[in-house]
C-alpha positions as CSV (number, residue, x, y, z in Angstrom):
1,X,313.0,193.1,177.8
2,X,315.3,189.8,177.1
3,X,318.4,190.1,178.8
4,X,321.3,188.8,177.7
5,X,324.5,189.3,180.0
6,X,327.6,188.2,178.2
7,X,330.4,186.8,180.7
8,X,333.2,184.3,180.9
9,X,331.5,182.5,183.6
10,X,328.4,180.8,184.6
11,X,325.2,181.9,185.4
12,X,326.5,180.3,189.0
13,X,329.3,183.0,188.7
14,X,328.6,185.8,191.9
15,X,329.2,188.9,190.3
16,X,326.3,187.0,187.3
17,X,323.8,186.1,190.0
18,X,323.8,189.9,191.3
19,X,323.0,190.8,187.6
20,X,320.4,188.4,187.3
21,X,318.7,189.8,190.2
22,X,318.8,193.3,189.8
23,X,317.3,192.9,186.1
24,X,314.5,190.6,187.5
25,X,313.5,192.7,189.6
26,X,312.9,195.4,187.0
27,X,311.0,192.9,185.7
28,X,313.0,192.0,182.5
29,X,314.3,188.5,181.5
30,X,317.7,188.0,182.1
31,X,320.1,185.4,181.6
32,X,323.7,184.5,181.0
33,X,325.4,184.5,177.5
34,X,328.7,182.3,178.2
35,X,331.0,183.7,175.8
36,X,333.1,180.1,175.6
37,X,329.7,178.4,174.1
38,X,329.0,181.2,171.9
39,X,330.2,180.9,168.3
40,X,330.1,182.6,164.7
41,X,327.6,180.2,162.6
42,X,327.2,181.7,159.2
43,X,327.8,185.4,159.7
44,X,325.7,184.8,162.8
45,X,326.3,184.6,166.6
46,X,324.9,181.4,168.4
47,X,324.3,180.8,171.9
48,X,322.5,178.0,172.9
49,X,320.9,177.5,169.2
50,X,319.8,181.2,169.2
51,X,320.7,184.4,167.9
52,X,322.2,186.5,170.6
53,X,320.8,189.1,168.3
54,X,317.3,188.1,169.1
55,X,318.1,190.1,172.9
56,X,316.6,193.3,173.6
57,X,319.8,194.5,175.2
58,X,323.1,192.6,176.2
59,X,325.8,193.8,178.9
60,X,329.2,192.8,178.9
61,X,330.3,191.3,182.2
62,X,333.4,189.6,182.5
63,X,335.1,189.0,178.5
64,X,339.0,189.0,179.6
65,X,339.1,185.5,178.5
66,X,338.5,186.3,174.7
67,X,338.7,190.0,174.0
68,X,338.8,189.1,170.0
69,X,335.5,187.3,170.0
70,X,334.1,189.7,172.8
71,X,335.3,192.6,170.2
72,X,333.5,190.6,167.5
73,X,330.3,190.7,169.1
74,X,330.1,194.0,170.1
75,X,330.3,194.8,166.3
76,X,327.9,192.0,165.3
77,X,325.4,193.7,168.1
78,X,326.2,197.0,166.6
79,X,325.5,196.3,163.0
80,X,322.6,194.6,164.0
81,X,321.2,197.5,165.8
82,X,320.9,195.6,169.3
83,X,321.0,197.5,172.6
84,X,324.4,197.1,174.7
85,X,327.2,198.1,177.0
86,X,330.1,197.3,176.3
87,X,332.2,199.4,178.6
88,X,333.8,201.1,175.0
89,X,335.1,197.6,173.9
90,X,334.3,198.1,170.7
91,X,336.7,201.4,170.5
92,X,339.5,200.5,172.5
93,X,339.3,196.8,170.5
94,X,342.6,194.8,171.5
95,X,343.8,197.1,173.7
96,X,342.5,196.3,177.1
97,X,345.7,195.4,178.9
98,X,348.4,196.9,181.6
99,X,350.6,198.2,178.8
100,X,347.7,200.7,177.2
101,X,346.7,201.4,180.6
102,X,349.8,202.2,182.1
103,X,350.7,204.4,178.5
104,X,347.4,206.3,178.6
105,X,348.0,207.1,182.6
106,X,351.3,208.6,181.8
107,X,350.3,210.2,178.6
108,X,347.4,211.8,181.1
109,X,350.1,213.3,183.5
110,X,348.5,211.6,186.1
111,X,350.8,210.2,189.2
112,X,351.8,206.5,188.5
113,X,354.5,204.2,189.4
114,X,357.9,203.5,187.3
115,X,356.7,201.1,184.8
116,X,358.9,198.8,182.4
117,X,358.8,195.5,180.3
118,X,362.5,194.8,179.8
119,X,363.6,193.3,182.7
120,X,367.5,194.0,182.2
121,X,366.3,198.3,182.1
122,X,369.0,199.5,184.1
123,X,366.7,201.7,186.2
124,X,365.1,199.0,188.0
125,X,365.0,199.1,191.5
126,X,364.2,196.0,193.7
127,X,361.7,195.5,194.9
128,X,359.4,195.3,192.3
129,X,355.6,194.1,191.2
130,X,355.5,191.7,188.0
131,X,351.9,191.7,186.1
132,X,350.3,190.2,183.6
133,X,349.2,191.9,181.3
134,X,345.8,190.9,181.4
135,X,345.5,189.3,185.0
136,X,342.8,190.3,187.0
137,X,341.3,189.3,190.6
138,X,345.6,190.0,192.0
139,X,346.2,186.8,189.4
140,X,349.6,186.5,187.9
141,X,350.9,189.0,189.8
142,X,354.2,188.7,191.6
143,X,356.6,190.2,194.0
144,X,360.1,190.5,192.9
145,X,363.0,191.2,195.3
146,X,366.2,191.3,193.4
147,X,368.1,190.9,189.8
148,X,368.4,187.0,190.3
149,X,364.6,186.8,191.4
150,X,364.2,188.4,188.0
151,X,366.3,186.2,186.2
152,X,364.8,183.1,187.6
153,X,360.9,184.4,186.4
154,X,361.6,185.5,183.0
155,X,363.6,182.2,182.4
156,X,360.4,180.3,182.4
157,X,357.7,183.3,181.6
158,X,357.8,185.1,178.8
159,X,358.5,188.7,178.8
160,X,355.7,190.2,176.4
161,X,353.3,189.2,178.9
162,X,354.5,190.9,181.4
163,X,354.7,194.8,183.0
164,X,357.7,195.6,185.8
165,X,356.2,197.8,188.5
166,X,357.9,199.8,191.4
167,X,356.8,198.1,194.9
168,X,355.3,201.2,196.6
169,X,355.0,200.9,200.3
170,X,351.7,201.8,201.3
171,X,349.6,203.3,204.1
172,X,346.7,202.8,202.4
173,X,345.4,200.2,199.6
174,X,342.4,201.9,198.0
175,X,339.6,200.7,195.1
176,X,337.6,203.2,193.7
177,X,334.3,202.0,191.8
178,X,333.4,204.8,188.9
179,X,330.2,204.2,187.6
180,X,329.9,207.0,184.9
181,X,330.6,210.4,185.2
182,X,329.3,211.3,188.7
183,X,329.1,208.2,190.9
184,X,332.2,207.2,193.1
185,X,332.3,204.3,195.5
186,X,335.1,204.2,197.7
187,X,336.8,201.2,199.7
188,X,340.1,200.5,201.6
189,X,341.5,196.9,201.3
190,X,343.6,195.6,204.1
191,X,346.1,192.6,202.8
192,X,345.8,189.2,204.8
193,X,348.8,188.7,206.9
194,X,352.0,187.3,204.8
195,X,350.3,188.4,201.5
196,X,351.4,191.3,199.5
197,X,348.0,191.8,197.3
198,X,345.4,193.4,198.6
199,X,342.7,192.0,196.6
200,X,339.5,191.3,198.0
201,X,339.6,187.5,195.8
202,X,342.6,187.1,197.6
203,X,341.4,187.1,201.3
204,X,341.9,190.9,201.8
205,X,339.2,192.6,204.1
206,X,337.5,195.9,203.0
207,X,336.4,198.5,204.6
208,X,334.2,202.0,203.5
209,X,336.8,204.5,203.0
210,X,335.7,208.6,202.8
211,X,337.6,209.6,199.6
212,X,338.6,213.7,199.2
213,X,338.3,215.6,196.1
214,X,341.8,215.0,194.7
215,X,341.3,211.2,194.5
216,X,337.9,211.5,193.4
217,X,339.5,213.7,190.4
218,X,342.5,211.3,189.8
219,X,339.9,208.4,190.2
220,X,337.7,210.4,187.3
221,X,340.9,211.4,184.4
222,X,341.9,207.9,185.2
223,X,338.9,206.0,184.0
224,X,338.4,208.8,181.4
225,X,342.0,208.6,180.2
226,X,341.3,204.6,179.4
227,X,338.4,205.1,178.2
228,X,336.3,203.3,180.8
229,X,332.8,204.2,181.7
230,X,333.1,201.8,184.6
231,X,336.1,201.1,186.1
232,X,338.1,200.2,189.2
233,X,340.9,202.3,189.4
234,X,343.5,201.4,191.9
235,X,345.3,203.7,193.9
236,X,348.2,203.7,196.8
237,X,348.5,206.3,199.4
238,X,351.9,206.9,200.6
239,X,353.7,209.3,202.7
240,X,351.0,211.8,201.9
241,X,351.2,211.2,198.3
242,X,348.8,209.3,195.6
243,X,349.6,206.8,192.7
244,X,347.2,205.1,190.0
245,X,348.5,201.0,190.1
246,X,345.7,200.0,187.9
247,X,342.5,200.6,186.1
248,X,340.3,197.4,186.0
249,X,337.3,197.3,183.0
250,X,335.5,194.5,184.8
251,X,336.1,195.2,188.7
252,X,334.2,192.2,190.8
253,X,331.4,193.6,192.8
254,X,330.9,191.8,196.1
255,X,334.0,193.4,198.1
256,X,332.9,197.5,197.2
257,X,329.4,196.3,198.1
258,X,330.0,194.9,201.2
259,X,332.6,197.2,202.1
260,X,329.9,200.3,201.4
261,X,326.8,199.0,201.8
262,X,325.6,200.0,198.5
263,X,323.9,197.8,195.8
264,X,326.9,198.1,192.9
265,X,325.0,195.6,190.4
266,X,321.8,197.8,191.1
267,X,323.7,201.1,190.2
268,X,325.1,199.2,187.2
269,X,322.0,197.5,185.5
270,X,320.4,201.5,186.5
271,X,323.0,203.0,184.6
272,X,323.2,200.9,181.8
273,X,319.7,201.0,180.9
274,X,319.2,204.9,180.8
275,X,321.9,205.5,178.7
């Protein structure tokens, strides 16, 4: 089959190249749809003077950079009867940020950390985490230690794109990969000395981490409660107790596989294609 993997980035991109692979070797023919050079020509989708509806199937990587166009496409492909995954895009629509995730956790009843977005709520207690909404990769995210830290940001950021977060001391920073219904991959990240985030982009090491069956339950309603067929979901351990922080739509690949020594993209492209 033709291939089509829609991203924000390159085919030079690493999560991309591990795509790339996994379909050649199932003997398709992949290649990279860059959603940036892709554009709406008379009622038509063009990449690279094509169609994209002239793909057998198309997967939606990485589309955090234009969810409107991403959205677009998935309802172009749709109408056009095209094969794709687009992680349930096309039914959440504009909603993939913090805010919905952090309202459909809570709506869940599932264990999550005080969350606001005005930063003069009278319940906030320092310290706190500052997110964008739609950062990924532990970008635009920022530790906040008191009132006239919090001042200070918002006085040059605006508020709307922004969540307030308890700071949760941790004893353990965990990333759970859910790929459908029944497959759970499990890592601990371990923050670089000085730094707060423990994301794997930002220098963190990883490690495989033996989940039990209440986090791979939380891990499960949490991805199910944002709709999210595959998801990293996020959670703290702390003094014997477990919070969601996150659920992430397009988690990267290369830390869970090296920390578990499985072939993520493989159990991806698998999945994707037998549904």
């Amino acid at each position: 089959m033709k291939i089509g993997i829609l991203s924000n980035f390159t085919e030079n991109e690493g999560t991309n190249q591990m795509f790339l692979r996994e379909f050649s070797k199932l003997k398709h023919s992949p290649s990279v749809i860059y959603l940036q050079e892709t554009y709406l020509h008379e009622g038509t989708f063009i990449f690279k003077n094509e169609d994209i509806a002239k793909f057998d199937y198309i997967l939606f990587a990485s589309i955090a950079s234009d969810i409107k166009k991403a959205v677009t496409i998935s309802q172009y492909l749709k109408d056009k009867n095209i094969r794709y995954f687009d992680n349930n895009l096309l039914e959440v629509r504009y909603a993939i940020n913090k805010i919905y995730d952090s309202y459909k956790i809570k709506a869940a009843n599932l264990p999550f950390p005080k969350t606001y977005q005005n930063p003069l709520d009278s319940n906030i207690e320092y310290p706190v985490i500052i997110k964008k909404i739609n950062s990924t990769q532990g970008k635009g995210v920022f530790l906040i230690k008191n009132q006239n830290e919090m001042k200070n940001f918002f006085s040059r950021e605006e508020i709307k794109r922004y969540i307030i977060q308890e700071y949760i001391a941790y004893e353990h920073d965990l990333r759970i990969f859910k790929i459908g219904d029944n497959k759970l991959f499990a890592m601990e990240r371990t923050p670089k000395k000085g730094e707060f985030r423990a994301n794997y982009h930002m220098g963190a090491t990883v490690s495989k981490f033996e989940i039990n069956e209440e986090i791979k339950t939380l891990s499960k309603k949490a991805g199910n409660a944002t709709k999210s067929i595959i998801a990293g979901v996020d959670i703290l351990v702390s003094k014997g107790k477990y919070y969601i922080i996150e659920v992430n739509r397009s988690p990267g690949l290369g830390g869970i596989s090296k920390a578990t020594g499985v072939n993520i993209a493989k159990e991806i492209v698998e999945y994707c294609l037998s549904i």
